[in-house]
C-alpha positions in Angstrom: 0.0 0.0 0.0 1.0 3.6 -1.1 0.4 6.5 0.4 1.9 10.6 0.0 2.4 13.1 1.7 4.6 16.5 2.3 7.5 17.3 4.9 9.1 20.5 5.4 13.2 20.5 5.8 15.8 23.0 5.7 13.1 25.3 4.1 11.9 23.2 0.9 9.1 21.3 0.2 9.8 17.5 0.0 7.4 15.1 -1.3 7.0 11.9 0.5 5.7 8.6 -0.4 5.1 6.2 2.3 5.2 2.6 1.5 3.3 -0.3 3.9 5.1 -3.5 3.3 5.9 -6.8 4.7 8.4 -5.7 6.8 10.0 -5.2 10.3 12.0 -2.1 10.9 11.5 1.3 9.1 13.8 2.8 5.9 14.2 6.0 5.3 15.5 7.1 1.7 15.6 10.5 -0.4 15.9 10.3 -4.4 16.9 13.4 -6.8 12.4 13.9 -6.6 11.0 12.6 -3.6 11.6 11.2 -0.1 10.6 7.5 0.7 9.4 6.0 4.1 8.9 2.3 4.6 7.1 1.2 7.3 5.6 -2.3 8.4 2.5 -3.6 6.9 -0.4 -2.8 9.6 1.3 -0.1 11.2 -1.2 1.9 13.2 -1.2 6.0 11.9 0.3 7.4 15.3 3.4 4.7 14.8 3.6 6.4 10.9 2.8 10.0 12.6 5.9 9.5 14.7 8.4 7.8 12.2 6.9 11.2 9.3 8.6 13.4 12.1 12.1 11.5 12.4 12.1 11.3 8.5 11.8 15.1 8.3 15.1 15.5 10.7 17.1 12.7 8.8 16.0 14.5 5.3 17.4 17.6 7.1 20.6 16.1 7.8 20.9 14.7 4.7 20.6 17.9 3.0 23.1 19.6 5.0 25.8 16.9 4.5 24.7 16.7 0.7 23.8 20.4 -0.4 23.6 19.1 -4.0 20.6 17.4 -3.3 19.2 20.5 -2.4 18.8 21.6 -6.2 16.3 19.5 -7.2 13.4 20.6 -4.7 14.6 24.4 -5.2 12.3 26.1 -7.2 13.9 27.7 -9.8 11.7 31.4 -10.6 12.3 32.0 -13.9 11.4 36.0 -14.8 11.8 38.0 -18.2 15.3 38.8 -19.0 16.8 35.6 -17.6 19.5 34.1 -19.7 18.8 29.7 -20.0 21.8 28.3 -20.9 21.8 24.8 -22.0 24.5 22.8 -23.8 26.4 26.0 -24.7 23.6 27.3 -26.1 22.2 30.7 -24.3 18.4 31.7 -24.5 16.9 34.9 -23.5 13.3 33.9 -21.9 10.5 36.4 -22.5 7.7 35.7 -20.1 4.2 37.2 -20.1 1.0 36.2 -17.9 -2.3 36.8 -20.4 -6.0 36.3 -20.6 -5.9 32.9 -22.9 -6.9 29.8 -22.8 -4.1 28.0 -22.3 0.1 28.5 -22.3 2.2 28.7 -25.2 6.0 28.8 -26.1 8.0 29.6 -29.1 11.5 30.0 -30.3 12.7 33.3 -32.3 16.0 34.0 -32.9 17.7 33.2 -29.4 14.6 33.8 -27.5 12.1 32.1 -25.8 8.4 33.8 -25.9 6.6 32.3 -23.3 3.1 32.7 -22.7 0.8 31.7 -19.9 -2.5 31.7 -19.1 -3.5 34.0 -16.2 -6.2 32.2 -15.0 -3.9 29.1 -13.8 -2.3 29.2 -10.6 1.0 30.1 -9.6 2.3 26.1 -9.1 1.0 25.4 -12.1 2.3 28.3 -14.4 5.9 26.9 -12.7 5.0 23.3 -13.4 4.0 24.8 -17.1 6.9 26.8 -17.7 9.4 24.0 -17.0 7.5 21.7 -19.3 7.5 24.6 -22.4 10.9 25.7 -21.9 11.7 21.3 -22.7 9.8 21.4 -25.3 11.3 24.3 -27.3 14.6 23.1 -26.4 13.8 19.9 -27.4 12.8 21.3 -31.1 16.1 23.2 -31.3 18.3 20.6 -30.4 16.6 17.4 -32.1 18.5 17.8 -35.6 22.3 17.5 -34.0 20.6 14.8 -31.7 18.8 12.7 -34.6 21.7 13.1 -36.9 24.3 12.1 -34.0 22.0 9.1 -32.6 22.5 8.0 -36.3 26.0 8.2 -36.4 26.9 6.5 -33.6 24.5 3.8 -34.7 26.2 3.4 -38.2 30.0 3.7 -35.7 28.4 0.5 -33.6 25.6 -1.6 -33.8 23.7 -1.4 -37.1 20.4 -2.1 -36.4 17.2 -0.5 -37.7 15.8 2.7 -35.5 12.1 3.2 -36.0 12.5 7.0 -34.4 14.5 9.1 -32.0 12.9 11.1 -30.0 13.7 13.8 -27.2 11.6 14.6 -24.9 11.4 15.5 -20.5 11.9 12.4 -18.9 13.1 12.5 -15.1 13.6 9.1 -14.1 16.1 7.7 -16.9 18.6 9.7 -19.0 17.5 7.4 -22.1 15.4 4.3 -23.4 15.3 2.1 -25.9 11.8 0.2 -27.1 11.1 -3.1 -28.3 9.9 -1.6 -31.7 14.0 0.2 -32.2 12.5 3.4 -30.8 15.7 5.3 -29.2 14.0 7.9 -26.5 16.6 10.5 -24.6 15.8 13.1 -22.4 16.1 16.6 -22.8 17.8 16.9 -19.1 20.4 15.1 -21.1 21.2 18.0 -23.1 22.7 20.0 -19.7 25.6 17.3 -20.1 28.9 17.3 -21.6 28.7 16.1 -25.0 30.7 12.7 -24.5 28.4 12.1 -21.3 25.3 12.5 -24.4 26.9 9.9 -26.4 27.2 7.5 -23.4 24.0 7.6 -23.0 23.3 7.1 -27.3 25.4 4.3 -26.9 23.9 2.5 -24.5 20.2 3.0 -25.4 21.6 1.6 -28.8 23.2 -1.7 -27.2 19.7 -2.2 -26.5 19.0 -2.5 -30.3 21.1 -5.9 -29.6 20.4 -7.0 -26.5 16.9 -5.6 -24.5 18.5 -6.2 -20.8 21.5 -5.3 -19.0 23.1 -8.7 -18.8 27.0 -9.5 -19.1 26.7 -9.0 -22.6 24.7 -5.8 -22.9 27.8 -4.6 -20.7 30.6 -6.4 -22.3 28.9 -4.7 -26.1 28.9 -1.1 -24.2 32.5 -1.5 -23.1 33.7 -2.5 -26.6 32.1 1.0 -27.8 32.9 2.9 -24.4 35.6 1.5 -23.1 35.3 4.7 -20.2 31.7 4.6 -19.8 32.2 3.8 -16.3 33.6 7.6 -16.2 30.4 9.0 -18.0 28.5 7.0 -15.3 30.0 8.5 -12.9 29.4 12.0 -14.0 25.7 11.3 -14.3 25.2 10.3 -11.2 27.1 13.3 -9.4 25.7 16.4 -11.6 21.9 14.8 -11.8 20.8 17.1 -9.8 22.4 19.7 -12.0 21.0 18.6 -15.1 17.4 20.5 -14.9 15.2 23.1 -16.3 
């Protein structure tokens, strides 16, 4: 059983999802989106109360031992004027709050119009802007992406791809579908560009073999031989790689 809720720590907002399993101690964890409690199946709501408030003082300490992981729960306040810069690319962002229907976004030139709706609330406008700002970035980027996806796929493995596609995707960095679609993420693109090819590179291994067994590993090291390196960078700048 599944259940959420929200804990305050060292002034930010965390999520929380609390899981009842068979179990018979309690776990604490915090991910680069959410904290997790585990807590024994049956466990009456003052025992869950009680173990909410220790989880908000170990998230705290966490935090201060690891001020990285603040990043991801800081909201970033984008305003008019504000330069986004993303792969070496800069974009002036031009933000204006209408009556319409809905929001909107556009590239021109090296800006970013973006337009929101007035009659949505402040979260979402936030939520919004995040998602439109990945989208346009998306659209600029996706030729150099799609051109070196098929590169590296002519450099390695060979095998068909259906489509490439490039989209906001904050659990993985990249997939790869049984039909030979390749999928990256656009938080991929705040990434140095031999940390992006890692990442093509193994979403194309998956062309071969759909797992990561021995081999899948054994096929990304013959390509990579230093992906371990790139691995290693994506797991210590995740936090950093955002809109």
């Amino acid at each position: 059983m599944k259940a959420r809720t929200v804990i305050k720590a060292e002034g930010l907002e965390i999520p929380v999802d609390i899981f009842h399993e068979l179990r018979r101690d309690t776990r604490f964890g915090l991910t680069g989106r959410r904290a997790t409690l585990r807590v024994p199946h049956g466990a009456p709501p003052e025992f869950v109360r009680e173990q909410i408030m220790r989880l908000e003082v170990w998230v705290a300490q966490v935090l201060r031992d690891k001020p990285a992981m603040r990043e991801p729960f800081t909201r970033k306040n984008y305003q008019t004027g504000d330069i986004l810069v993303v792969g070496g690319r800069k974009y002036l962002l031009d933000l204006k709050i209408e009556e319409r229907s809905s929001h909107t976004a556009r590239l021109i030139g090296d800006t970013i119009h973006i337009q929101l709706a007035s009659h949505a609330s402040e979260m979402h406008q936030h939520k919004s802007i995040k998602t439109l700002l990945s989208r346009v970035v998306a659209g600029d980027f996706y030729p150099e992406i799609h051109q070196r996806v098929h590169e590296w796929n002519s450099r390695t493995v060979r095998r068909p791809i259906k489509s490439v596609n490039l989209k906001y995707n904050h659990s993985n960095w990249g997939s790869c579908s049984s039909n030979s679609n390749v999928n990256l993420s656009t938080r991929l693109l705040f990434a140095p560009v031999p940390v992006q090819d890692y990442v093509i590179v193994h979403e194309l291994a998956h062309l071969v073999e759909m797992n990561h067994s021995d081999k899948f590993w054994a096929l990304v090291a013959h390509y990579m031989p230093d992906y371990v390196e790139k691995e290693r960078w994506l797991k210590a700048n995740r936090a950093l790689c955002d809109f």
